[in-house]
C-alpha positions in Angstrom: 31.3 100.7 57.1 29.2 103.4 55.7 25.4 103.0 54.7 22.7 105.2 53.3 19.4 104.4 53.7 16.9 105.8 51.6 13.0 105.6 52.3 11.8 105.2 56.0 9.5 107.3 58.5 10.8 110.3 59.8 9.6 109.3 63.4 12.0 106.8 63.2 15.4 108.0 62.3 16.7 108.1 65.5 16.1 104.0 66.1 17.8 103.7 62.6 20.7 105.2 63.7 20.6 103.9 67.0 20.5 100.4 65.4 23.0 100.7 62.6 25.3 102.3 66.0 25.2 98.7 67.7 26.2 97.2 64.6 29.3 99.6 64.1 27.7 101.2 60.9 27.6 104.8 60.3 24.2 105.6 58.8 22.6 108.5 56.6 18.8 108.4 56.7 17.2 109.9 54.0 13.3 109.8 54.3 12.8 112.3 52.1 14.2 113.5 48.7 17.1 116.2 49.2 18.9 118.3 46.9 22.5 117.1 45.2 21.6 113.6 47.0 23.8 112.3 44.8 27.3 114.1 46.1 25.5 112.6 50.1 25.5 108.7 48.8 28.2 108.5 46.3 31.2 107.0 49.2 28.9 104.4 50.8 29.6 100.9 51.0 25.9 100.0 50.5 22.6 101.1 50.1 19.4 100.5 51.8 16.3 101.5 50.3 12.5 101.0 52.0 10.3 100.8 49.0 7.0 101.4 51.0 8.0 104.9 52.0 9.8 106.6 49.8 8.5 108.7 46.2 10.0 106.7 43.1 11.9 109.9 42.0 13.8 109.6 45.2 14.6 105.8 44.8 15.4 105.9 40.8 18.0 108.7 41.5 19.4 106.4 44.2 20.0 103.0 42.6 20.9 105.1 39.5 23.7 106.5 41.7 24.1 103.3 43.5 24.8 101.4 39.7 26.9 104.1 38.2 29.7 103.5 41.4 28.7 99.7 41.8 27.3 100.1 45.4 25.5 97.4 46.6 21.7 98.2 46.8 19.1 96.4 49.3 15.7 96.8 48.4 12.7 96.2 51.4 9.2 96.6 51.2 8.6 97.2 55.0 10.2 99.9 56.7 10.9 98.8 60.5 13.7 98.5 62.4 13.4 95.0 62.3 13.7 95.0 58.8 16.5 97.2 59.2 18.4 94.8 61.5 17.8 91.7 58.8 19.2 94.1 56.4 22.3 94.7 58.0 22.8 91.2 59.1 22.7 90.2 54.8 25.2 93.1 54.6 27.7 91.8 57.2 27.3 88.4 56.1 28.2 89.5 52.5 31.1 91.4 53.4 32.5 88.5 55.6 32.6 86.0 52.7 34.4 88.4 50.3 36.9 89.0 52.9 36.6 85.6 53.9 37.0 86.4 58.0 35.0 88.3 60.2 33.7 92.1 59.1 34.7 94.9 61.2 
């Protein structure tokens, strides 16, 4: 599974990834807005975005992307691993009961 995550602090993009890594996700951490985002988040499965830190430019061209190829879009107000973690759990969870077994 392949997720974006859009918002977040910079200091923190290694524990993202680290986190999303024991969770068998493969995660691209945008913190900051970057040109033709749209061509880096278009094959996801989902997307995460951290409303706290991120400019609204940044998060409007994400969720516009995200509705145009129906990608499921997670919105947080904190930004922490933590919150990460939770956020990956709903994720798993919902990808187990459309499958309807275990996610891999």
């Amino acid at each position: 599974m392949c997720i974006a995550l859009i918002g977040g602090m910079d200091r923190l993009e290694r524990n993202y990834m680290k986190e999303a890594e024991s969770f068998g996700v493969k995660l691209k951490v945008f913190t900051k807005s970057k040109k033709e985002i749209a061509s880096k988040v278009k094959n996801v499965d989902a997307l995460i975005v951290f409303t706290n830190k991120v400019s609204h430019k940044l998060k409007n061209e994400a969720v516009s992307i995200a509705k145009e190829r129906n990608i499921t879009v997670l919105m947080c107000h904190s930004c922490g691993i933590s919150t990460l973690r939770d956020c990956l759990i709903c994720l798993k969870k919902n990808i187990e009961s459309i499958k309807g077994g275990k996610a891999k």
